[in-house]
N, C-alpha and C positions, 0 to 999 in steps of 0.2 A: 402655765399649767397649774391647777390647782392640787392640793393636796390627796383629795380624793384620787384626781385624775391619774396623779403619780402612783400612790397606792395600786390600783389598778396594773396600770400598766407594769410594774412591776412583779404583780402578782400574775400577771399574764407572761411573763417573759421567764417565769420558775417552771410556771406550767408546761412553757414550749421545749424548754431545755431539757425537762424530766421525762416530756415524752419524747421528745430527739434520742435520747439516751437509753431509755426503753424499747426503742425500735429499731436497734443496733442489737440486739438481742434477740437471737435466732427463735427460742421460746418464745417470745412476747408474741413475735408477729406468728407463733404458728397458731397460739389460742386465740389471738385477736381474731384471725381469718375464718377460725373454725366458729368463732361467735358469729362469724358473719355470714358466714354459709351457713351455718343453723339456721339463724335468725329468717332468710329467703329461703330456705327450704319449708320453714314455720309457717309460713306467708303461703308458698303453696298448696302444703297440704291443709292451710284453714280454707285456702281454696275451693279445695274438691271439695268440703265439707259443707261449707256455703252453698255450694253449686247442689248439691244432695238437697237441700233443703227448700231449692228454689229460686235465692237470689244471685240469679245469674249473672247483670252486670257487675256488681260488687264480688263476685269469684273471678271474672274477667280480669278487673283492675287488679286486684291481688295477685294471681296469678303471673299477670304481667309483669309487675312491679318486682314479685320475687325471682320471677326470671330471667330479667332485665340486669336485678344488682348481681344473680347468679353469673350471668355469662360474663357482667364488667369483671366481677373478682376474677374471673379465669383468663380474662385477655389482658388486665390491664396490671394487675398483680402477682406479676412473676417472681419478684426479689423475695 
């Protein structure tokens, strides 16, 4: 393994620990979730907004897409 290669990985293994660490932490995961329901809720409403202006399939897929990561958060993200 090369030097770089090392660096890397290494530098990836701070990262996993700091997030592992962070998401033991009741806070973390409450903003994290709420960025992420924002962010598919975001997704909707440019939705309807798209859809106001015409471009229907491109509201479609958005729509869907922020629907979609909406319902995974609430079924699959209990803890």
């Amino acid at each position: 393994m090369s030097n770089l290669d090392q660096k890397i990985e290494n530098a990836a293994n701070k990262i996993e620990a700091a997030a592992n660490e962070a998401w033991e932490k009741r806070s973390f995961r409450i903003v994290s979730k709420s960025i992420s329901a924002a962010a598919e809720i975001g997704l909707m409403i440019g939705a309807a907004r798209l859809s106001e202006k015409g471009y229907k399939s491109t509201a479609t897929c958005l729509f869907a897409l922020g629907a979609t990561g909406l319902i995974c958060d609430l079924i699959f993200n209990r803890k």
